[in-house]
N, C-alpha and C positions, 0 to 999 in steps of 0.2 A: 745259669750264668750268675755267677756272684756279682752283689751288689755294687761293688764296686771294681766290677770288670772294665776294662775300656775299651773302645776301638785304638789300634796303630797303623801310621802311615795313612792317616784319614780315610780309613774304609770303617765301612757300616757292620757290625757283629751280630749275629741274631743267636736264640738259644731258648731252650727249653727252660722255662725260671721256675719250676714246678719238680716235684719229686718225682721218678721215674714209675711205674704200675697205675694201675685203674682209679679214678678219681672221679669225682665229679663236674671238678672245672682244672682248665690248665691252665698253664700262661706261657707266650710266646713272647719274647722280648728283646726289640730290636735297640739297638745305642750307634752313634754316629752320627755322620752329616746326611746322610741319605733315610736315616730311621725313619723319622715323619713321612716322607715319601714313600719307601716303598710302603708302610702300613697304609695309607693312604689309597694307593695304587690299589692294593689286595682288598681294599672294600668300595673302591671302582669310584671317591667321592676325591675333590681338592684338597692338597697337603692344608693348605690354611684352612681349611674346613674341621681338622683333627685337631682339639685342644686340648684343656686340664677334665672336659666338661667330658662323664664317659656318654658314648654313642653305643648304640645298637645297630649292627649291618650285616652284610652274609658277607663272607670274608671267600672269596674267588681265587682260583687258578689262574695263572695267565694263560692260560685256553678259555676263560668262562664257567668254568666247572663248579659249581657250588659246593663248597670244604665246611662252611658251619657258618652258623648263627653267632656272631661273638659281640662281647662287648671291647672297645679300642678306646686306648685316651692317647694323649702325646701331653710330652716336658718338654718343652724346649729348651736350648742350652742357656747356660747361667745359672737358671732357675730348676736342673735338675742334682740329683745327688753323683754324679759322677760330670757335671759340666757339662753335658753332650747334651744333644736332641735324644730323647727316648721315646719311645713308645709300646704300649702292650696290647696285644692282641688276647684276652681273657675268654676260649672256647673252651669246649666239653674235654673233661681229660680223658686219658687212655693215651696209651703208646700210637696207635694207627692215627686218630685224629691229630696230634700235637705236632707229629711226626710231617703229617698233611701239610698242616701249618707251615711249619717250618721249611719243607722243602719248596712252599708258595713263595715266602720271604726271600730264600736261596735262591729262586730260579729270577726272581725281579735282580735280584744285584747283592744281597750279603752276603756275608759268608757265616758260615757254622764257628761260633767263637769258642775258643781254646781255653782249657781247662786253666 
């Protein structure tokens, strides 16, 4: 997702913010009103609990399913570079893992943001 992608019609975007092939870390990156939250959600702790400060959590399926070990921070609006709430989910890269990710974020409420 480019950096200054946005959300429209206030929904939430999420996207792979990492180069496509095998890596050793990715980044999953949610923008909108809902960002904070669903990251949030996906490592099972309170939105207000995800700040500038990064954490370390297992980042969860909405079934329970352990997806990875990640590090997560959150922007909130104003105070980020596109205005919006953001947030990043920083897990192990590769297609299968990021992919993981992302359809965790998708299946709480985002959607897959547009080129």
């Amino acid at each position: 997702m480019d950096a200054v992608a946005s959300s429209r019609d206030g929904d939430t975007i999420a996207a792979i913010a990492t180069a496509s092939g095998i890596g050793g870390v990715g980044i999953v990156r949610l923008s909108g009103p809902r960002a904070i939250d669903i990251a949030a959600q996906t490592l099972g702790i309170a939105a207000d609990a995800l700040t500038r400060e990064v954490r370390v959590g297992w980042a969860r399926s909405p079934a329970g399913e352990r997806l990875d070990n990640v590090l997560a921070f959150a922007m909130r609006a104003r105070a980020s570079f596109t205005g919006e709430d953001v947030a990043e989910l920083h897990g192990h890269g590769g297609p299968h893992n990021l992919n993981a990710l992302l359809s965790s974020v998708v299946e709480r409420g985002a959607r897959i943001a547009e080129p």
